[in-house]
C-alpha positions in Angstrom: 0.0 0.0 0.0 1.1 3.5 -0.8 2.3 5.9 2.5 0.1 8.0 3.3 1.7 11.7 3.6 -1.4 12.6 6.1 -3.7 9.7 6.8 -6.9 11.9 7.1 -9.0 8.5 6.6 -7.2 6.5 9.5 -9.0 9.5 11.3 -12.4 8.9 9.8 -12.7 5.5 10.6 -11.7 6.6 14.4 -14.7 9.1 14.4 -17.0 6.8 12.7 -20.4 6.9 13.6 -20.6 10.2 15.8 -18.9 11.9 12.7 -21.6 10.6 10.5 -24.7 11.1 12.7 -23.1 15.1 13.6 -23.1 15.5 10.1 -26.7 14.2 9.2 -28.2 16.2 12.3 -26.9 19.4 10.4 -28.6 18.6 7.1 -31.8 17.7 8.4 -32.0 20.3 11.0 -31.9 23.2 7.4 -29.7 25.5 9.7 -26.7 25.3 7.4 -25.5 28.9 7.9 -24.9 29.9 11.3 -26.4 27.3 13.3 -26.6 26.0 16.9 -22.9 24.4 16.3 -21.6 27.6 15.6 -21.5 28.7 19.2 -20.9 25.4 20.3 -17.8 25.0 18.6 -16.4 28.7 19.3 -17.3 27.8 22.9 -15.5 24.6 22.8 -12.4 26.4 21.2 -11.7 28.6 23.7 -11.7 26.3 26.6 -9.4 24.5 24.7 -7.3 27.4 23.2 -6.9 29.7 26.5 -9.2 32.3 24.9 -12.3 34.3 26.6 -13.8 35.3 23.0 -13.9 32.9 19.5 -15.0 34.1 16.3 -15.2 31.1 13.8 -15.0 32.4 10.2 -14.9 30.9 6.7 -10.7 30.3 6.1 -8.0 31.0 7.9 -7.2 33.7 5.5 -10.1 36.0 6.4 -9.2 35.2 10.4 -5.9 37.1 9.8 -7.7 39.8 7.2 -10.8 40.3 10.0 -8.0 41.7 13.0 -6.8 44.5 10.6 -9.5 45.5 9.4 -11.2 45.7 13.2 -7.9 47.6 14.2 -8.0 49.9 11.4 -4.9 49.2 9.4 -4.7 50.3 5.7 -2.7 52.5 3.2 0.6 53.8 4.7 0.7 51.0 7.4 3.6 48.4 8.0 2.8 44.9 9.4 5.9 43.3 10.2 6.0 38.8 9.0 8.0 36.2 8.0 9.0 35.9 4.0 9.0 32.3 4.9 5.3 31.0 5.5 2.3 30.6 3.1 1.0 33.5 0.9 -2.2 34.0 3.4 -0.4 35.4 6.0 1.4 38.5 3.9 -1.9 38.0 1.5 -4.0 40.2 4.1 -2.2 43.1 4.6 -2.4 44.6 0.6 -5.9 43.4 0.9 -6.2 45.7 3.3 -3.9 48.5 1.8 -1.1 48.0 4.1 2.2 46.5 3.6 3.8 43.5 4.4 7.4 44.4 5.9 9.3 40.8 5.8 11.4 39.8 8.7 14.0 37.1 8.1 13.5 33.9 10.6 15.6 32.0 13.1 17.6 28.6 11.3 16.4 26.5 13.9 13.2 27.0 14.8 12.4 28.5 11.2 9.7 31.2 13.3 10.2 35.1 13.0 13.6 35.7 14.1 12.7 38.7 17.4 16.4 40.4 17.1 15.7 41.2 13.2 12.5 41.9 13.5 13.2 44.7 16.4 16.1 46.0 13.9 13.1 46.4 10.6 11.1 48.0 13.1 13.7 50.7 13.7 14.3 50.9 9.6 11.0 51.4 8.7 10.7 54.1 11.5 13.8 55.9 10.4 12.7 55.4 7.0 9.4 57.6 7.3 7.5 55.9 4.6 5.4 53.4 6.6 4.1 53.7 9.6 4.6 50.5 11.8 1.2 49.4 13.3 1.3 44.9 13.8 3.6 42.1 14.4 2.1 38.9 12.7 4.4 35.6 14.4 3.7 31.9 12.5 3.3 28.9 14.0 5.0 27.2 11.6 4.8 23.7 11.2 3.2 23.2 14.3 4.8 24.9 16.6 5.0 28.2 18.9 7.2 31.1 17.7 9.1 33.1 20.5 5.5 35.1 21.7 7.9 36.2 24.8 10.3 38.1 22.9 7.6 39.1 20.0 5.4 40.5 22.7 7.7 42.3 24.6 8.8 44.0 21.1 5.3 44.4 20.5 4.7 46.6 24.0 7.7 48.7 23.0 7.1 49.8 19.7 3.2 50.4 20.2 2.2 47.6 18.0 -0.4 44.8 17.6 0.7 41.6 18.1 -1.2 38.5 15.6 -0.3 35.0 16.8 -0.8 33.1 12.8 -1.7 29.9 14.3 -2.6 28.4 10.8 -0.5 25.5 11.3 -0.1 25.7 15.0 -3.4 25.6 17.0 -3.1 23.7 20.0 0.9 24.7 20.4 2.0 26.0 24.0 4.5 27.5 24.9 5.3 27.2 29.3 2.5 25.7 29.1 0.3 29.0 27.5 -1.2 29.0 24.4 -0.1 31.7 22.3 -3.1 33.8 22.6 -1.9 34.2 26.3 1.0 37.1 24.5 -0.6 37.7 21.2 -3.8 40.5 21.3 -5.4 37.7 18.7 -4.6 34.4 17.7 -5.7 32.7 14.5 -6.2 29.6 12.9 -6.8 27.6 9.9 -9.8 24.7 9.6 -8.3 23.8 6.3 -8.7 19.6 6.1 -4.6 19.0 6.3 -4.2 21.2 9.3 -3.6 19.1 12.7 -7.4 20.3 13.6 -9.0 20.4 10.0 -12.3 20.3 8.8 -13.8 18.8 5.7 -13.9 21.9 3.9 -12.5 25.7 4.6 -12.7 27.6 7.9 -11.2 29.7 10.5 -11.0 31.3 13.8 -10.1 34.3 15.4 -9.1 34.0 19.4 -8.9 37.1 21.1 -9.0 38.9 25.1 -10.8 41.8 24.1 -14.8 42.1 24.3 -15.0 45.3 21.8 -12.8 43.4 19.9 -14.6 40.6 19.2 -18.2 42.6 18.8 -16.4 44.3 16.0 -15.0 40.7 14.6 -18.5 40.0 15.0 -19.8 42.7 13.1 -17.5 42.7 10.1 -18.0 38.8 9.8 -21.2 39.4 8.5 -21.5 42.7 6.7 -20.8 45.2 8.8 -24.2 44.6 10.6 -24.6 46.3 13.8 -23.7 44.2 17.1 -25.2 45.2 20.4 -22.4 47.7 21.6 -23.7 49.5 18.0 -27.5 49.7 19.1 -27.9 50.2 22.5 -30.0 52.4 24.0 -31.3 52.8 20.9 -34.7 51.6 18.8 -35.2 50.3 15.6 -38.5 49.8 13.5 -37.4 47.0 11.9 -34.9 44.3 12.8 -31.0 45.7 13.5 -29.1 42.9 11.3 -30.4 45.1 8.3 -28.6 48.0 9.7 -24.5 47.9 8.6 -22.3 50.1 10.5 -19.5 49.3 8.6 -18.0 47.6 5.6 -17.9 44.3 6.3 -17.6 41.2 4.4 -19.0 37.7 4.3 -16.9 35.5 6.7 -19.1 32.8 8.0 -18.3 28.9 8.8 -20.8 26.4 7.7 -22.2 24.4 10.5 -21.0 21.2 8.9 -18.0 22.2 9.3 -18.4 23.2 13.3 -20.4 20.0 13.6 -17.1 18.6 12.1 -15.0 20.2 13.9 -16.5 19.4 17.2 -16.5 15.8 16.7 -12.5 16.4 15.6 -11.9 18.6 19.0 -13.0 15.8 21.3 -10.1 14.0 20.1 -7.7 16.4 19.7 -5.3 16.6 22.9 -5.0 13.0 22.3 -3.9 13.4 18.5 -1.1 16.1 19.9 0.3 13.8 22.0 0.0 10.8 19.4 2.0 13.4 16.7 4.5 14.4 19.4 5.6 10.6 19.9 5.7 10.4 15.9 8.3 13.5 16.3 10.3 11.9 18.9 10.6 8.6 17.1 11.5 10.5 13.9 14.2 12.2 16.1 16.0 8.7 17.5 16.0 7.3 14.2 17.0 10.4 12.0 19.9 11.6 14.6 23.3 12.2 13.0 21.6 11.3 9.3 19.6 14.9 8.6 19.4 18.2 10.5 16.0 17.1 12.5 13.9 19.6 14.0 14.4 22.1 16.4 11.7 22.7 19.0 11.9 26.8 21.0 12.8 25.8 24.7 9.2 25.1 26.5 7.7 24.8 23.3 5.4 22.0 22.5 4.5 21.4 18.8 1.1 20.3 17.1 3.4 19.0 13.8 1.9 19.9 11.3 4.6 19.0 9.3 7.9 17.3 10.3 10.5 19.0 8.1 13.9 18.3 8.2 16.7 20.0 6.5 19.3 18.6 4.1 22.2 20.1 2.2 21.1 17.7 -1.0 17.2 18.5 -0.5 16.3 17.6 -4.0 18.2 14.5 -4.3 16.9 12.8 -0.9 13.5 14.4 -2.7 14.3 11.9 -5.7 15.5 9.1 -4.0 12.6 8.8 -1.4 10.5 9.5 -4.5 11.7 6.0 -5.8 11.2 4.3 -2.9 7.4 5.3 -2.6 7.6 7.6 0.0 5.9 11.2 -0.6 7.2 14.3 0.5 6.8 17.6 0.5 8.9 21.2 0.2 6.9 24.0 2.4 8.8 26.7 1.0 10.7 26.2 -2.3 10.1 29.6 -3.0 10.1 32.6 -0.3 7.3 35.1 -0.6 9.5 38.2 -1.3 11.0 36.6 -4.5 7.6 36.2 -5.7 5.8 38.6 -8.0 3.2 39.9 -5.9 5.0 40.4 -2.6 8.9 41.6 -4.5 8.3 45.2 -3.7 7.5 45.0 -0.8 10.4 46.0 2.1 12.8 43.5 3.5 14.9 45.1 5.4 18.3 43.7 6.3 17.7 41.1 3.6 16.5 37.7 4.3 19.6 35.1 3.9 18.5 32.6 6.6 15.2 32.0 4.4 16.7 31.9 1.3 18.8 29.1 2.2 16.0 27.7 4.0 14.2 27.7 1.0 16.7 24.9 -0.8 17.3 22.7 2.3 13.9 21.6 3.9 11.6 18.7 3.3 9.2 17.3 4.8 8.3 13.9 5.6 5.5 11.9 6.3 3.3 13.4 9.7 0.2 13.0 11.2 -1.0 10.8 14.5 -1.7 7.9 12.9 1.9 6.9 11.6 2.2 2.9 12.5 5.7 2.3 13.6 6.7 -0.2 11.2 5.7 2.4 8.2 7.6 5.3 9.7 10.5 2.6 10.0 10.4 2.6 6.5 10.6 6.0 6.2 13.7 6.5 8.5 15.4 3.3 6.8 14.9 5.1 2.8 16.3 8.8 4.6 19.4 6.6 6.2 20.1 4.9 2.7 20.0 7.9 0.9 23.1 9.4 4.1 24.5 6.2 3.5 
């Protein structure tokens, strides 16, 4: 049988019935937009994620686009990110009018690297051209970036502080989640994410009650929310009334009712990927550059990606040998068209290398031993 590079179906079969029966409830019951799940699954998120207010959304790209636009950012502002992380997370800010300002990342932990980013801070300040308003941090590949130092930085400078848990929800870091530093935390429901629905979705975790009644609001339109109306009287019903421009941000039940079903077996799915990531450790020790985890930092895995001076041929050869893998980044976002004018300042060589030496292998909780053997035997050929 071919390897799996995420076994999404090994899950499935664990949910069975419940899965099924959540699912059918929400097509008979007609509430397909909005319904009783909704809550339920924002509730259930932020007993699990640390966080007094959840906003569930549609992706995980409108949970980072909803913050700016709440906090006002637009034409003439900076947010400060990693060049090395999917397009959705420097996507938002031109969408927005702002600019993306990218911030070269630690080679270790491959997360925004908080010495260089306080240094672009200062550029773009001295520059005069932008004015410097957010800090987006990634989770990537599962696991915290340095929220101490980031939020420190953040308190210094006067900025906003996004936690792009895309990859990462669930990740801790002394034991906190990273909404416990960040102002808001996000996440992604896409299905390959370690908490994934069957279709798109998001979430917005936040500390902040007017916050979240403008997240609220601008989810859906720009319709007025009860800090808008009260005190006040309305001849015909207030959801018709928009106080701002919004947009159309809104989860599907199914996928809540999904999700929910997903959640009640998710702290045992982190500790099921962790033991995956220690196994891959032993076995690949001395044979690739395995990865490195921030002290008191505990990873969700979403992808376990090593890094190898000869990426493309261990590529091929575990190609041959059946095994899939994958290359999250080959290409940095500020060599790409959209993003190449916007500021890097400093330059950006730990990505760039990055960029030609990481792979990634095989992940998710359901990994059998004696396949992930075969995995670390084809990497240990290939060292030789």
């Amino acid at each position: 049988m071919p390897i799996p590079f995420i076994d999404l179906q090994a899950q499935r079969r664990r949910l069975g019935q419940p899965l099924e029966d959540a699912i059918l409830k929400v097509v008979r019951s007609g509430a397909w937009i909005m319904g009783p799940e909704i809550a339920e699954l924002e509730k259930a998120l932020g007993d699990f994620g640390q966080a007094p207010f959840v906003l569930s959304c549609g992706s995980g790209t409108e949970a980072l686009q909803l913050p700016l636009m709440a906090w006002g950012i637009g034409p003439g502002d900076a947010v400060f990110c990693p060049s090395f992380t999917f397009a959705a997370t420097a996507e938002v800010m031109p969408l927005v009018g702002a600019s993306p300002v990218f911030v070269d990342v630690r080679p270790d932990t491959f997360t925004l690297d908080p010495e260089r980013l306080e240094a672009a801070i200062v550029a773009v300040k001295a520059a005069g051209r932008l004015t410097p308003r957010a800090i987006m941090g990634v989770c990537l590949f599962g696991q915290p970036a340095d929220y101490r130092a980031l939020a420190d930085i953040a308190r210094r400078h006067g900025l906003k502080l996004i936690a792009d848990s895309a990859q990462g929800f669930g990740c801790t870091l002394d034991g906190h989640h990273p909404i416990h530093w960040a102002d808001v935390a996000t996440t992604s429901f896409f299905p390959a994410k370690p908490l994934g629905a069957y279709g798109d979705g998001g979430a917005v975790l936040s500390k902040d009650a007017r916050l979240h009644d403008l997240l609220v609001s601008l989810r859906v339109h720009g319709q007025a929310v009860r800090s808008d109306i009260e005190g006040q009287t309305f001849d015909h019903d207030p959801k018709y009334l928009n106080m701002r421009v919004g947009m159309n941000a809104r989860m599907d039940t199914l996928q809540a009712a999904i999700l929910l079903q997903k959640l009640a077996i998710f702290a045992d799915e982190i500790e099921a990927r962790n033991r995956v990531a220690d196994r891959y450790a032993a076995g690949l020790a001395g044979v690739v550059e395995t990865p490195v985890v921030i002290p008191g930092g505990r990873s969700t895995w979403a992808q376990y990606t090593v890094k190898c001076a000869d990426r493309d041929g261990l590529a091929a050869h575990l190609k041959a040998a059946e095994i899939p893998t994958a290359v999250y980044y080959p290409l940095p976002l500020h060599r790409q068209g959209p993003y190449a004018g916007y500021p890097a300042p400093g330059g950006l060589p730990v990505t760039e290398a990055l960029c030609g030496q990481v792979l990634s292998l095989p992940m998710h909780p359901y990994l059998e031993p004696d396949v992930q053997d075969q995995v670390i035997a084809a990497v240990r050929a290939f060292a030789g």
